[in-house]
RODO-2510 file (C-alpha; in nm, 4 decimals, decimal comma):
residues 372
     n   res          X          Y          Z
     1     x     0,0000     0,0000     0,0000
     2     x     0,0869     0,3635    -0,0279
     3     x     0,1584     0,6011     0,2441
     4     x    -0,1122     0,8793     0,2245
     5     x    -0,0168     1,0988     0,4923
     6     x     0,2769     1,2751     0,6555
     7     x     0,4705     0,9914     0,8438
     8     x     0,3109     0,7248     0,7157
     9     x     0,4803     0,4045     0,5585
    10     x     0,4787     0,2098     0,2584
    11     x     0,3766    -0,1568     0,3367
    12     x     0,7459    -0,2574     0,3684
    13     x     0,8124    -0,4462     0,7587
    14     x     0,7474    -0,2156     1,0765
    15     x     1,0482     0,0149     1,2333
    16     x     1,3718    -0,2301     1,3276
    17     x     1,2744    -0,5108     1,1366
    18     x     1,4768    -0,6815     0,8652
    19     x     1,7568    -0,5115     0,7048
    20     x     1,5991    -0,2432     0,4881
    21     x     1,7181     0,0866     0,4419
    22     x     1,4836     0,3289     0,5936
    23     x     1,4413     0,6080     0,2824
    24     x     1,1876     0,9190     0,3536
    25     x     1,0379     1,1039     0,0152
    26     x     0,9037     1,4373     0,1310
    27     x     0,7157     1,6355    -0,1433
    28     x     0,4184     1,9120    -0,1434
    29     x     0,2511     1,7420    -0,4177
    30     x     0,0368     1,4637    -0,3416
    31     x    -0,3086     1,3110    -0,3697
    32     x    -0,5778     1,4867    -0,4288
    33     x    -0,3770     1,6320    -0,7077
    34     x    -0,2999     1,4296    -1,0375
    35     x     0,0441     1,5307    -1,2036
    36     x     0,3459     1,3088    -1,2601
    37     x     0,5239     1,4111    -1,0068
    38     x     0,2589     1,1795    -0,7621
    39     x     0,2450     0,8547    -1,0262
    40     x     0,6124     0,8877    -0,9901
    41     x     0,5967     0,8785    -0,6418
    42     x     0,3075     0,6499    -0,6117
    43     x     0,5510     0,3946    -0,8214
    44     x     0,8380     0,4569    -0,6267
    45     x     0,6830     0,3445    -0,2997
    46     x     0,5186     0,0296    -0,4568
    47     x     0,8765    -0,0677    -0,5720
    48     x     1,0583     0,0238    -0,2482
    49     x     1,0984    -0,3281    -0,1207
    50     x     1,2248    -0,5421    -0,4468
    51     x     1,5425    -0,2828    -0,4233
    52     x     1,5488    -0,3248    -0,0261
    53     x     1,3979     0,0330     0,1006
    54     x     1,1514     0,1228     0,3400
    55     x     0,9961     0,3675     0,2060
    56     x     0,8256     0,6592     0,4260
    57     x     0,5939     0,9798     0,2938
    58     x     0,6023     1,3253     0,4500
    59     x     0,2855     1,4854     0,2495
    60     x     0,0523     1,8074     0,3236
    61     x    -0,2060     1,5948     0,4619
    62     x    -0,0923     1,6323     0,8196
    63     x    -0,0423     2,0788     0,7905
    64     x    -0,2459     2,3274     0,7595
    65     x    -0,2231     2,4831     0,4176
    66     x    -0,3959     2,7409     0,1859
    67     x    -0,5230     2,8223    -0,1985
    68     x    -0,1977     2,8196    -0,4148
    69     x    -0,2110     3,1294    -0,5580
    70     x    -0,4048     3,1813    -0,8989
    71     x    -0,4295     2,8263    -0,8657
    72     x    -0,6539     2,7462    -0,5981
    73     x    -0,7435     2,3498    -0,7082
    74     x    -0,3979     2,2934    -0,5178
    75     x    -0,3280     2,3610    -0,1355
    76     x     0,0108     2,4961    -0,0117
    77     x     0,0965     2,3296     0,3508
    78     x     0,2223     2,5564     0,5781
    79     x     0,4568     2,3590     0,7919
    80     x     0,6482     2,4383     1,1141
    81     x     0,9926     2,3513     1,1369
    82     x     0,9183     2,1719     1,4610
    83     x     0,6284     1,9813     1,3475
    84     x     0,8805     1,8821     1,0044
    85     x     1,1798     1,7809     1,2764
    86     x     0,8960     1,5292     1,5196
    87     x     0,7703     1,3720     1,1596
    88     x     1,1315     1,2537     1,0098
    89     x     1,2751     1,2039     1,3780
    90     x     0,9702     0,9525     1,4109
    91     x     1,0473     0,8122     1,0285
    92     x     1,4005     0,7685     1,1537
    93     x     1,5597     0,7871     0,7751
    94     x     1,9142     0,6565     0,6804
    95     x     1,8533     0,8968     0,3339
    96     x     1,5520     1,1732     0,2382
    97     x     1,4695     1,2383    -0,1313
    98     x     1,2572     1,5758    -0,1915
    99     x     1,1252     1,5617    -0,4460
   100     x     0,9768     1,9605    -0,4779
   101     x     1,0441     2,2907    -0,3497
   102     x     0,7578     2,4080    -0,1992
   103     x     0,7063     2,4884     0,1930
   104     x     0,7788     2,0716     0,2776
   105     x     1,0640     2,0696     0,0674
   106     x     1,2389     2,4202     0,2196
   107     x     1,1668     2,2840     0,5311
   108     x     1,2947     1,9211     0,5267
   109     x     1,6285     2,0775     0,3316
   110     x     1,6514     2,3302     0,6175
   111     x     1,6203     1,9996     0,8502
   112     x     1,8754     1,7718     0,6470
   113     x     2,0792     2,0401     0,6407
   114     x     2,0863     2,1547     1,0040
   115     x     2,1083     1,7900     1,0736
   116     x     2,3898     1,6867     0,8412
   117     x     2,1215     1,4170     0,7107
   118     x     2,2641     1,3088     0,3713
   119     x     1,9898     1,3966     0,0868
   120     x     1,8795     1,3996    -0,3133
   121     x     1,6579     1,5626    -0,4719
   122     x     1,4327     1,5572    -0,7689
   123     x     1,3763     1,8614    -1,0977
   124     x     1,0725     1,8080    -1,2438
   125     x     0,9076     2,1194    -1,3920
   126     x     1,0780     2,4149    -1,5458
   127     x     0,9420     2,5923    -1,2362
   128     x     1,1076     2,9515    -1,3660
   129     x     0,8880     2,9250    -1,7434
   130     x     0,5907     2,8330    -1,5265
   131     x     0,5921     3,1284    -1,3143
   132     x     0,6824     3,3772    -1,5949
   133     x     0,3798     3,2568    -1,7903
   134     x     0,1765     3,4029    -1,5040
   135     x     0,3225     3,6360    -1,3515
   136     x     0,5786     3,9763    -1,4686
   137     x     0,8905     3,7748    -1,3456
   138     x     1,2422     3,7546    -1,5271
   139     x     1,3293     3,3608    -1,5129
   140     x     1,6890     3,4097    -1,4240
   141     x     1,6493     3,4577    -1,0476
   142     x     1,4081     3,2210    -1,0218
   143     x     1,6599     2,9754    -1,2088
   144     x     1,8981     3,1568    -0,9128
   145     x     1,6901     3,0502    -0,6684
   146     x     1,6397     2,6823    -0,7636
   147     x     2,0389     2,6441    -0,8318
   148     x     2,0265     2,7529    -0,4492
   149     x     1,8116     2,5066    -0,3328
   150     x     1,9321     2,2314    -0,5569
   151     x     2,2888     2,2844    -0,4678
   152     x     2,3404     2,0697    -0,0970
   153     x     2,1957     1,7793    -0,2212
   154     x     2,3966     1,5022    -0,3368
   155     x     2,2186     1,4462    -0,6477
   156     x     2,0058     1,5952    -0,8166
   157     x     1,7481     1,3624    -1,0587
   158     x     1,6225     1,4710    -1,3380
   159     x     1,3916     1,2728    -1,6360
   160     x     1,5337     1,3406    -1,9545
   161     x     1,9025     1,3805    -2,0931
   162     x     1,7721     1,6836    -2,2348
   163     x     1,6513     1,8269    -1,9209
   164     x     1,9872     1,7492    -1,7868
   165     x     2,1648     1,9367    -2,0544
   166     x     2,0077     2,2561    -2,0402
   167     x     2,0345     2,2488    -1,6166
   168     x     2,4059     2,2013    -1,7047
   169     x     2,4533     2,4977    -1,8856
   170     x     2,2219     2,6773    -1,6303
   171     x     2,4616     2,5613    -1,3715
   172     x     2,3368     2,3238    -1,2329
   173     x     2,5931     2,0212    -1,0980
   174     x     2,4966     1,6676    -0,9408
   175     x     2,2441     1,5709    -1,2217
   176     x     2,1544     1,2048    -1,2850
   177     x     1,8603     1,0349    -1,4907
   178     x     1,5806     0,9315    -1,3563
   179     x     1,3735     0,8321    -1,6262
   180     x     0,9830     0,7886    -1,5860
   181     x     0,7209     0,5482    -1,7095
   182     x     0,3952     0,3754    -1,7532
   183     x     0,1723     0,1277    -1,6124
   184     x     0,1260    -0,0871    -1,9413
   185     x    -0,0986    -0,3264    -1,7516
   186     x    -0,3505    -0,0547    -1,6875
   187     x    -0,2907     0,1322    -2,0540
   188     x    -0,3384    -0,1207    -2,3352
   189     x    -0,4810    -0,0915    -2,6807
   190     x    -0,7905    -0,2193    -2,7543
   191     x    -0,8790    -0,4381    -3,1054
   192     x    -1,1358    -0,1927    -3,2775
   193     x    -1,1598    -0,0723    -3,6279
   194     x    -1,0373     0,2975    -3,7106
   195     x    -1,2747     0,5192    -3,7202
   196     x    -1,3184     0,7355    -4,0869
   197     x    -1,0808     1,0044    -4,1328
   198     x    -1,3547     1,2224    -4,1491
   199     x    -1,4708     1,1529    -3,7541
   200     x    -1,0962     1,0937    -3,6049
   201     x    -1,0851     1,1896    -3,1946
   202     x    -0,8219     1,3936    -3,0756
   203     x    -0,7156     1,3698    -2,6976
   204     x    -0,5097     1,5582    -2,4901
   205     x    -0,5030     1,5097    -2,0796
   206     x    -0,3423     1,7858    -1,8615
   207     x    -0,3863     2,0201    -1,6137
   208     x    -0,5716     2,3118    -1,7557
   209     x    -0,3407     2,5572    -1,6864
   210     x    -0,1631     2,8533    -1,8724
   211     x     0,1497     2,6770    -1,9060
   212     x     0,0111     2,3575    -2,0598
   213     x    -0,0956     2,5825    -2,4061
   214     x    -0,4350     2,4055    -2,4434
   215     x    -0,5163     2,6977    -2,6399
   216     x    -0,2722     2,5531    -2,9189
   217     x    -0,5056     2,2267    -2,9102
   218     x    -0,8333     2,4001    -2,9230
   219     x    -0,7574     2,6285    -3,2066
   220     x    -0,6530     2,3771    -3,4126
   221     x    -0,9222     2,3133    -3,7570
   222     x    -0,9166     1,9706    -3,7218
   223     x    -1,1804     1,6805    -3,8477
   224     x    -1,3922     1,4732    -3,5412
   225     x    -1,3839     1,5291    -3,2339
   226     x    -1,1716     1,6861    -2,9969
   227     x    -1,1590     1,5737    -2,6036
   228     x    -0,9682     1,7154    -2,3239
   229     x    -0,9165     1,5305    -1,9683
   230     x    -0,8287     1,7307    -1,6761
   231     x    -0,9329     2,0403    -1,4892
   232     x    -0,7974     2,3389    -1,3726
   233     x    -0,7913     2,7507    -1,3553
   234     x    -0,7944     2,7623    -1,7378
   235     x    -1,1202     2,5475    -1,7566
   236     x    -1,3630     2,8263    -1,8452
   237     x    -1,1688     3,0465    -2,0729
   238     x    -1,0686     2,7190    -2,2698
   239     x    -1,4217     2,6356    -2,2725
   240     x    -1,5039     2,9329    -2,4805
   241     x    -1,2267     2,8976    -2,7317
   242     x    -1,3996     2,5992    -2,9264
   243     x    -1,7637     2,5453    -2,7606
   244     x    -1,7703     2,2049    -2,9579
   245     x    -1,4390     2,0075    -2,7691
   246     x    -1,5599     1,7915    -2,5147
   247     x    -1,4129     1,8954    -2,2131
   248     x    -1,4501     1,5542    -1,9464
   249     x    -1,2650     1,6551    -1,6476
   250     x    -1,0231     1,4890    -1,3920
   251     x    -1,0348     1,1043    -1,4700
   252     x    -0,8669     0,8162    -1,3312
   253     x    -0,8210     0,4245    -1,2937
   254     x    -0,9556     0,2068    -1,6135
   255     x    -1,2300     0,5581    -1,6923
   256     x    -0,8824     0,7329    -1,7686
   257     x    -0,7885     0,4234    -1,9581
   258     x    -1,0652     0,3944    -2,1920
   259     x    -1,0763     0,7661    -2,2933
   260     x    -0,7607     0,7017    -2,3877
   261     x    -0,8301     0,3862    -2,6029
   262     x    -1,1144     0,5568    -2,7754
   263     x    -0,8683     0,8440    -2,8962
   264     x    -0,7115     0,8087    -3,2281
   265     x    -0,4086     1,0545    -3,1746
   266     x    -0,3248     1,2192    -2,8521
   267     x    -0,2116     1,5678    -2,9132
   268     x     0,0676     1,7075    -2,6492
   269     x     0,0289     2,0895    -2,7356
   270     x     0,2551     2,1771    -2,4465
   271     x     0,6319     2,3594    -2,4518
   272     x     0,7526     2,3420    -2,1280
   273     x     0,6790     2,0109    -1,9545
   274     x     1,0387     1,8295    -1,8746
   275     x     0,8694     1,4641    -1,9823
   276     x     0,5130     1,4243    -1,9958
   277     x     0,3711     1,0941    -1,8384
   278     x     0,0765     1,1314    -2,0469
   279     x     0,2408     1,0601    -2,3924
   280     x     0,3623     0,7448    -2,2582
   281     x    -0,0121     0,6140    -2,1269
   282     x    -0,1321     0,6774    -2,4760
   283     x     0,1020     0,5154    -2,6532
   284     x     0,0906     0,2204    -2,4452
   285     x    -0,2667     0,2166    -2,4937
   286     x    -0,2049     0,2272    -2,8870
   287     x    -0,2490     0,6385    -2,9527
   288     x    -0,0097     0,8080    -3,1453
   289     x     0,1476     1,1385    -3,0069
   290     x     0,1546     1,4730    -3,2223
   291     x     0,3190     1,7487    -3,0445
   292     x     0,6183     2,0401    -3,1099
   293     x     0,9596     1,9362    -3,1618
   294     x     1,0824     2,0479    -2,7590
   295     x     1,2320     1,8701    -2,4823
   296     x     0,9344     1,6122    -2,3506
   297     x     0,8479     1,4913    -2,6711
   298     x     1,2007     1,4905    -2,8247
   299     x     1,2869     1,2791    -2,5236
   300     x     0,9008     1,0257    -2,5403
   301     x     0,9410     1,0080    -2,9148
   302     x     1,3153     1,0069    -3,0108
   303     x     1,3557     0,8372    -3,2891
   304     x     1,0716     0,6014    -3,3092
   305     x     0,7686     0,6474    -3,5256
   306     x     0,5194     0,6257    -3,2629
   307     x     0,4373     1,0280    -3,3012
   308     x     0,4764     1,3267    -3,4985
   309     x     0,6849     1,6705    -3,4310
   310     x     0,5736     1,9544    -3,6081
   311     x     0,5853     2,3196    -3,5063
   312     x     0,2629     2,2881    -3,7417
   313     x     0,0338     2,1158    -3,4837
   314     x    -0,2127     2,0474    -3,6880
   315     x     0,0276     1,8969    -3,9335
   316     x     0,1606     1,6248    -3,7049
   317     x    -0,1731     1,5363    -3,5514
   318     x    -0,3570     1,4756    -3,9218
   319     x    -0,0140     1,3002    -3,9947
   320     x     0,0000     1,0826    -3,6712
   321     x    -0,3276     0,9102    -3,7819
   322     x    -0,1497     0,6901    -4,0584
   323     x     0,0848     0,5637    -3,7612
   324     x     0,0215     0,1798    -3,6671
   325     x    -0,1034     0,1292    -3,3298
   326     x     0,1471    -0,1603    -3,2628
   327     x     0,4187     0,0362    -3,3348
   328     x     0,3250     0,2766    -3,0546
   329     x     0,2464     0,0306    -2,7741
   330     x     0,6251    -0,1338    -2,8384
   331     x     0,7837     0,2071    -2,8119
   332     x     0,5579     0,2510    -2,4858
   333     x     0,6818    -0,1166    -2,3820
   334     x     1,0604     0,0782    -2,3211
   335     x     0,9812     0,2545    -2,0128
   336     x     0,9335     0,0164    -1,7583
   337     x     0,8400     0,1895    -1,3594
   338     x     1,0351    -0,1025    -1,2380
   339     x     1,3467     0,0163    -1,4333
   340     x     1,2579     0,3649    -1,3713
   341     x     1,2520     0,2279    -0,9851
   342     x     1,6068     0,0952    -1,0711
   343     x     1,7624     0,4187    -1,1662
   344     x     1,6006     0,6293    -0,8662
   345     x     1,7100     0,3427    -0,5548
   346     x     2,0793     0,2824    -0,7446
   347     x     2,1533     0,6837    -0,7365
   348     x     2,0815     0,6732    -0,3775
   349     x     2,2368     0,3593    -0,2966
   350     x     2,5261     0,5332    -0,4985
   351     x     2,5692     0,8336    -0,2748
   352     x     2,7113     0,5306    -0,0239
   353     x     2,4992     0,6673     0,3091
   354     x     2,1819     0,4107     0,2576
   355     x     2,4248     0,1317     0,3426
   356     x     2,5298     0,3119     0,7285
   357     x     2,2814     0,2387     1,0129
   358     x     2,1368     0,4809     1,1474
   359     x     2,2251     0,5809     1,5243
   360     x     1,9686     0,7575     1,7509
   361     x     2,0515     1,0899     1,9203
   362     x     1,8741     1,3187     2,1506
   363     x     1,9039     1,5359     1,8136
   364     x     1,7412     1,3279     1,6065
   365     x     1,9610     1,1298     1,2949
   366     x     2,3143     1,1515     1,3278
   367     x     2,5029     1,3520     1,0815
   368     x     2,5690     1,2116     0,7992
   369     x     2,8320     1,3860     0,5554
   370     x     2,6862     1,5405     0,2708
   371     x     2,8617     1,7452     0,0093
   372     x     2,8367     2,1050     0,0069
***
């Protein structure tokens, strides 16, 4: 099982017993909300135990929080440093991944750091392009501020070797790949006939926010239908853009599965997304990805034919409907979460401080070295 709340464990044995490494993730993004940063999460825990962690959660659930501004779906916690130092002194870590850099991640940094508690931590959304889209702010001291909080841990995971290139040349050190991917149990074609050209669905699935570019999506002239899953601020202005799009909501479980097996390309309209979990659960499921040539698809697609990059959207997603549904469930097939599970336990096993018991202290954890 999962841990849903601050503190609690995965279902690995109880405190003391066995030999597994005690590992705390602590991250402000959790359930209710539905991004990749929680599947990731979500997959890491299940996998904990075949790579012999015991893995705990430190989540909002436990804090008070508030409205995020202009996006007020998602709740900031508002933790105390004390109540942060009694919930990983009870969890008792060897190593902490964050794995965001909200108010749980400052505060568990501040913690590992006053502590000398060895940590990693995890890049997963160009934070900086995000902000600017909403707000009158230059990206390069926001990309200041994340090299600052970044910098102490002693790695830094990121999904794509793309990603990791362009942190490098915005100074970033420590990065290693962490690669993502999908559930292709849940997310599996389905034996139907095409539909006629003519009456062709087009699906997208995101957070309906500025920085996803919906807009690019709904203002394509395109044949059939098109659908959108997810919800967000956006929601009502996108509504109004094309009145005919289909607009479902936040789905889940096998309803999320068989929106996307009715779909006959899935179009990924956004620029900024550092992977995009999303492309990979259609084309397991046999959809065929259209999207621009950036970093996230460039990364998904490579140099398979299981999608189409255009800077013409609506280029690649009338072109993406002569692609062969087998051809995009074997690309999917690639990224395994029990490989991606691989990558994220050996770059913490790596840092050589999972392997050291941990000693108990009136403090809390013993130091453990980390590098500056």
């Amino acid at each position: 099982m999962v841990a849903q709340d601050a503190g609690q464990r995965s279902g690995a044995p109880q405190q003391g017993v066995g030999s597994l490494r005690r590992l705390l993730i602590a991250t402000d993004a959790w359930h209710p909300q539905v991004n990749g940063v929680v599947r990731s999460i979500e997959h890491m825990i299940a996998h904990a135990a075949d790579f012999g962690f015991e893995a705990s959660l430190l989540t909002p659930g436990a804090f008070r929080s508030i409205p995020m501004p202009t996006y007020p779906e998602i709740r900031l916690a508002l933790p105390r440093p004390a109540q942060i130092a009694r919930y990983i002194d009870d969890a008792a870590p060897a190593y902490v991944h964050i794995a965001t850099e909200g108010p749980i991640g400052l505060m568990t940094r501040r913690y590992c750091r006053a502590r000398r508690l060895a940590f990693s931590t995890g890049l997963h959304t160009r934070f900086p392009e995000y902000a600017a889209a909403r707000f009158p702010l230059s990206e390069k001291p926001l990309y200041r501020m994340l090299r600052w909080f970044h910098a102490p841990a002693d790695c830094i995971m990121v999904g794509t070797q793309t990603m990791e290139r362009e942190l490098r040349v915005k100074g970033f050190d420590n990065l290693v790949l962490w690669q993502k991917g999908v559930d292709c149990a849940q997310f599996h074609p389905v034996e139907r006939e095409r539909p006629k050209k003519t009456e062709p669905v087009f699906l997208t699935v995101a957070r309906l926010a500025v920085e996803k570019n919906i807009e690019a999506f709904l203002s394509l002239d395109l044949p059939g239908t098109k659908v959108i899953v997810g919800d967000g601020p956006d929601r009502a202005r996108l509504e109004e853009i094309d009145p005919s799009a289909r607009f479902l909501g936040k789905l889940t479980g096998e309803r999320l599965a068989e929106v996307y097996r009715a779909a006959d390309v899935f179009v990924f309209p956004s620029l900024t997304d550092t992977f995009g979990i999303v492309m990979l659960e259609a084309l397991a499921s046999g959809v065929p990805v259209a999207a621009f040539p950036v970093p996230g698809p460039l990364d998904v697609l490579g140099r398979s034919s299981a999608g189409v990059m255009d800077w013409d959207l609506r280029n690649a997603a009338l072109a993406a409907l002569e692609i062969d549904p087998a051809i995009c469930r074997s690309h999917a097939e690639r990224f395994d979460w029990r490989e991606s599970a691989r990558q994220f336990y050996g770059h913490i096993l790596a840092q050589g401080v999972a392997e050291r018991d941990r000693r108990s202290s009136m403090n809390g954890p013993v130091p453990f070295p980390a590098r500056a």
